[in-house]
C-alpha positions as CSV (number, residue, x, y, z in Angstrom):
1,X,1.7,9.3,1.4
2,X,0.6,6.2,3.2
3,X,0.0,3.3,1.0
4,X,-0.3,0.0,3.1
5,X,-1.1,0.4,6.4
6,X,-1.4,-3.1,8.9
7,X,-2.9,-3.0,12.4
8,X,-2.8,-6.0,15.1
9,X,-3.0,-8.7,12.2
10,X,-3.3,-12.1,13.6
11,X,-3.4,-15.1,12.0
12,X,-4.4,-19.2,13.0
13,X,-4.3,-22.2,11.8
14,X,-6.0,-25.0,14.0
15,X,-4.5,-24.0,17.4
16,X,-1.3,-22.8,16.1
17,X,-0.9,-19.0,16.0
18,X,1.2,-17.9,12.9
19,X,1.3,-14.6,13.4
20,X,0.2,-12.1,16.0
21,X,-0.1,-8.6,16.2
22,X,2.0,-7.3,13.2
23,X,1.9,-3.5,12.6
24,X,3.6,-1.7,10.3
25,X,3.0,1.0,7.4
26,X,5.0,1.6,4.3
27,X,5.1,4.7,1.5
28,X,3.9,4.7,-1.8
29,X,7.2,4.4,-3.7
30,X,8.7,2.4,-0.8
31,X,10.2,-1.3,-1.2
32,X,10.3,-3.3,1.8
33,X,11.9,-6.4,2.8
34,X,10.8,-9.3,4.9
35,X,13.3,-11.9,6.3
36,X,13.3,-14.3,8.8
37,X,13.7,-17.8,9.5
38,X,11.6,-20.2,7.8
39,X,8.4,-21.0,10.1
40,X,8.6,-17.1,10.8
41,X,5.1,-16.2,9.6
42,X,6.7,-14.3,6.6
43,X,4.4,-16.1,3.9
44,X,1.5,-16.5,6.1
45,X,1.6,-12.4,6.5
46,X,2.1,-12.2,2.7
47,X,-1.0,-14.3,1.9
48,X,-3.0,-12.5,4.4
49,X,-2.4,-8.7,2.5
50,X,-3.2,-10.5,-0.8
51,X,-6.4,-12.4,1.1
52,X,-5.3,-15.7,-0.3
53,X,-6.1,-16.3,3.7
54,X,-8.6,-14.7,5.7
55,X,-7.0,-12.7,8.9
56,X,-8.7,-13.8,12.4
57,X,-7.7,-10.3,13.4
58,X,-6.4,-7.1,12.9
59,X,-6.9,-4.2,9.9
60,X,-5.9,-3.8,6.7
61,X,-5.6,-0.8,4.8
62,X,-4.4,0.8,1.4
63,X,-4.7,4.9,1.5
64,X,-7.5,5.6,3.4
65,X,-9.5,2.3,1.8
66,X,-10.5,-0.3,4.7
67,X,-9.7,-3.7,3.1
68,X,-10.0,-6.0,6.1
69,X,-11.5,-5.2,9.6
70,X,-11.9,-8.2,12.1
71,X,-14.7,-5.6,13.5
72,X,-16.6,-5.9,10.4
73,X,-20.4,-6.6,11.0
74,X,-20.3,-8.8,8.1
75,X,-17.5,-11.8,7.0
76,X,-16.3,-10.8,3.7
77,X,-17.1,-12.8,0.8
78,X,-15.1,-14.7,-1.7
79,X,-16.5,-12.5,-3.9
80,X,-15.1,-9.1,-2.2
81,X,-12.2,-10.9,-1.5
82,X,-11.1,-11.1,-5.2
83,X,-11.9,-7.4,-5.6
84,X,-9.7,-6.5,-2.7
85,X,-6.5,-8.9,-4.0
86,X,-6.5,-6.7,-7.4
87,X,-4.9,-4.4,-5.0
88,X,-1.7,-6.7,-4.7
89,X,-0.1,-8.1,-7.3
90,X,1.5,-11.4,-6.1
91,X,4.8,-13.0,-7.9
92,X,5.1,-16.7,-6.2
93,X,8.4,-18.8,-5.3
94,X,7.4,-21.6,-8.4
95,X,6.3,-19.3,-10.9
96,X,2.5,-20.7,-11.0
97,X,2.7,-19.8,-15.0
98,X,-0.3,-21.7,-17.2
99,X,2.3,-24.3,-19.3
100,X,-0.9,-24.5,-22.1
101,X,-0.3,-21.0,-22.8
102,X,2.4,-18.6,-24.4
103,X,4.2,-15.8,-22.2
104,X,1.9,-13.1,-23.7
105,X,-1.2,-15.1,-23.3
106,X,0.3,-15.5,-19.6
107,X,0.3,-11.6,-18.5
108,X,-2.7,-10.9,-20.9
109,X,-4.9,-13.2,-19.2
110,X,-6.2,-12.4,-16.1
111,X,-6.8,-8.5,-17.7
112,X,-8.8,-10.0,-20.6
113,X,-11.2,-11.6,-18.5
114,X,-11.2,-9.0,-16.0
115,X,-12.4,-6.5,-18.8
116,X,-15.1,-8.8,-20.5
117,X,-16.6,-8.5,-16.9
118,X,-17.1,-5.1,-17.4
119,X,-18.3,-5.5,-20.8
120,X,-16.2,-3.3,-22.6
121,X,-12.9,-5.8,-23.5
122,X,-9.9,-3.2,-25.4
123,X,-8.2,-6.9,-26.4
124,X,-5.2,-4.5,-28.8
125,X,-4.6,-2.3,-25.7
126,X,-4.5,-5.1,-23.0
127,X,-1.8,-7.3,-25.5
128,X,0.0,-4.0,-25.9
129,X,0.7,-3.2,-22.9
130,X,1.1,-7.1,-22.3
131,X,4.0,-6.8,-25.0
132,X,5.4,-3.8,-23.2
133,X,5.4,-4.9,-20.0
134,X,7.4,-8.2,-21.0
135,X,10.2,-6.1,-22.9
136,X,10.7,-3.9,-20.0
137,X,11.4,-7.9,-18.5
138,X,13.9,-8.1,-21.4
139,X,11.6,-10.8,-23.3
140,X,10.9,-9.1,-26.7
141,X,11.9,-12.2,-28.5
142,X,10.1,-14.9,-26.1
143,X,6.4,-14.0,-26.0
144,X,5.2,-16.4,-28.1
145,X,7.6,-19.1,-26.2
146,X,5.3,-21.9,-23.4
147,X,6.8,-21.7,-20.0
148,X,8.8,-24.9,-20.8
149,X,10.6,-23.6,-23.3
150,X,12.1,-21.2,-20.8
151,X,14.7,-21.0,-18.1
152,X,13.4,-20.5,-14.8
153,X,14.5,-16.9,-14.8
154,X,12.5,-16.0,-17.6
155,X,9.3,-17.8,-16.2
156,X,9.7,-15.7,-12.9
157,X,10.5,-12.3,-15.3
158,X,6.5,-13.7,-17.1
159,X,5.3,-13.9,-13.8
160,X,6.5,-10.3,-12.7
161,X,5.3,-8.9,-15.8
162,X,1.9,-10.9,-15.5
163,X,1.5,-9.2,-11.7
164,X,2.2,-6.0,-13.2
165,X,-0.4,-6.1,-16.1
166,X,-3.2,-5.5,-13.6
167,X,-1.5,-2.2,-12.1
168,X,-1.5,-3.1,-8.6
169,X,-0.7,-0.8,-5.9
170,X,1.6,-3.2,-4.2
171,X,4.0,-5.5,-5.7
172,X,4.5,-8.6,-3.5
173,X,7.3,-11.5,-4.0
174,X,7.0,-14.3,-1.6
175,X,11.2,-15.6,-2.3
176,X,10.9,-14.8,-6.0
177,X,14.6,-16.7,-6.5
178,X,13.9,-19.6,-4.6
179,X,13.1,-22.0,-7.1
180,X,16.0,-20.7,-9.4
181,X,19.9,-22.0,-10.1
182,X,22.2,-20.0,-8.5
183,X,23.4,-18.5,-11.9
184,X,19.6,-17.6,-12.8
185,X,19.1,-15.7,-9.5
186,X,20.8,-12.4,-10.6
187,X,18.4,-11.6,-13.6
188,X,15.5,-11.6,-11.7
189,X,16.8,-9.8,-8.6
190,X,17.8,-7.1,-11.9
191,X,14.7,-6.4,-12.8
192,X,12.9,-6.5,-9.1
193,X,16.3,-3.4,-8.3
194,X,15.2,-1.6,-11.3
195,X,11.1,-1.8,-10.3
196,X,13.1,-0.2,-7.0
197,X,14.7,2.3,-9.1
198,X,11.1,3.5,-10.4
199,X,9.5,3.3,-7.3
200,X,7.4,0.7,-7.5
201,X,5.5,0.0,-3.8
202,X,7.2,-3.7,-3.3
203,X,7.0,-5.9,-0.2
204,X,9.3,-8.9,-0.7
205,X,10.3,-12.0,1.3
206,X,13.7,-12.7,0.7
207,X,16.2,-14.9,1.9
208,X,18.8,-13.1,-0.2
209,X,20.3,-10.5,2.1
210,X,22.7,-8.6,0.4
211,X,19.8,-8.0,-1.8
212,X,17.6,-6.9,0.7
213,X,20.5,-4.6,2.1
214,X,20.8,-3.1,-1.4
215,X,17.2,-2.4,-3.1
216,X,14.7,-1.8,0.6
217,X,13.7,1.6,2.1
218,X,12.9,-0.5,5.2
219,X,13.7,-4.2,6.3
220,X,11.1,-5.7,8.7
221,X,13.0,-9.2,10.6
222,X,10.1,-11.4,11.3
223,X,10.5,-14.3,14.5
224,X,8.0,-16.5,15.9
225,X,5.1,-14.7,14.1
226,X,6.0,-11.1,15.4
227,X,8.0,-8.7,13.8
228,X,11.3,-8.6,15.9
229,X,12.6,-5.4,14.6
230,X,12.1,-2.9,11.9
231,X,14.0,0.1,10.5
232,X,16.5,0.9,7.6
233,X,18.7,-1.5,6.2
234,X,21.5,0.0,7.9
235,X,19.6,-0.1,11.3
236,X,18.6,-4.1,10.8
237,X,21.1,-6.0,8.6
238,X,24.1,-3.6,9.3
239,X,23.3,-2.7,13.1
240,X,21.0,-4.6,14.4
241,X,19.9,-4.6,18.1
242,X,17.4,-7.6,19.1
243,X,19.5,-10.6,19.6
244,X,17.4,-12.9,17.5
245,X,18.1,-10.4,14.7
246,X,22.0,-10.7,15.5
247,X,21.6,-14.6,15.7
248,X,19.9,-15.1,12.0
249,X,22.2,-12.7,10.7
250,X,25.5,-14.6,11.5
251,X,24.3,-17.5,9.6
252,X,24.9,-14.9,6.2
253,X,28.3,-15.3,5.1
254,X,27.6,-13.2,1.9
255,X,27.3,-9.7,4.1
256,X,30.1,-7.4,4.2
């Protein structure tokens, strides 16, 4: 089944076009990769699915649910655009975690307000789950631990558990191991493989080939603000066939 599908997105800012024209589907159950030089449009395209910027163009949709049409009659509001973003979790490069509270209160925050919206607040089931969701992350023993009381790693592990806790359709990582040591980078890219594993949708900017190689059903190679090429890993990291693809790739000592 379809789960994201993106038509003739474009994206501005001042008179500098970002991206334009990107088009691409992916599966439910499907992890896909973006990579690309920086200045690619690769974040831009990222923040445009989540709506943390408006699209000048183009089409949006998850199933058969029209998030975003540049044909719309009416702008959509800052109000419909936080309904819409529940439909993406977002895991950022720098972690964005709230240093006044614990890990728990992290990944239980945003679904405790969320359900005193509605009225009806289950405050046992939502730190449950929050409790669950960070063991799965391998941090049983640091919940009740402030975010500068952990490594790096374990802040970005919070802030995957804390984009889980909402259930999003689509799990997106905009270079999740950026910000780590080299030596912390492997414990996250664990746990993002084993999401893989139990197919969790995941679209990820990554710098980290191999890895991309290794965990994607599909590898989109974004230049210029237009997606270059797109297929298997096989067909764009191991055999590529746009030049521009060939050219970024031989800057990666680390493929085999």
């Amino acid at each position: 089944m379809i789960m994201l599908e993106v038509k003739n997105l474009k994206k501005s800012f001042s008179s500098t076009e970002v991206i334009h024209d990107i088009s691409f589907s992916m599966d439910e159950g499907e992890t896909v990769s973006i990579i690309g030089s920086s200045g690619s449009g690769k974040t831009t395209l990222l923040r445009c699915l989540n709506f943390l910027e408006t699209p000048d163009g183009g089409v949006i949709k998850i199933r058969d649910d029209v998030l975003f049409d540049s044909n719309a009659e009416e702008p959509m509001s800052e109000e419909a655009a936080r309904k819409k973003r529940l439909h993406f979790g977002m895991v950022f490069q720098s972690f964005n975690l709230f240093p006044q509270y614990t890990a728990l209160e992290n990944v239980t925050l945003a679904p405790s307000i969320l359900a005193k919206g509605y009225g009806n607040p289950d405050i046992t089931s939502i730190e449950n789950r929050g409790r669950e969701l960070l063991a799965d992350m391998g941090l049983s023993d640091r919940m009740q631990n402030y975010p500068h009381e952990l490594s790096g790693g374990q802040q970005q592990r919070v802030a995957i558990a804390r984009a889980l806790a909402l259930n999003p359709d689509i799990l997106c990582f905009d270079e999740p191991t950026s910000a780590l040591d080299p030596e912390l980078t492997g414990e996250v890219l664990r746990v993002i493989k084993d999401l893989a594993k139990n197919h969790t949708t995941m679209i990820i900017v990554t710098h980290e080939m191999s890895f991309a190689r290794d965990v994607s059903d599909k590898v989109i190679f974004m230049d210029k603000g237009v997606i270059a090429e797109e297929g298997t890993p096989e067909e764009v990291i191991d055999n590529p066939k746009n030049e521009r693809t060939i050219q970024f790739l031989s800057n990666y000592r680390n493929i085999q």
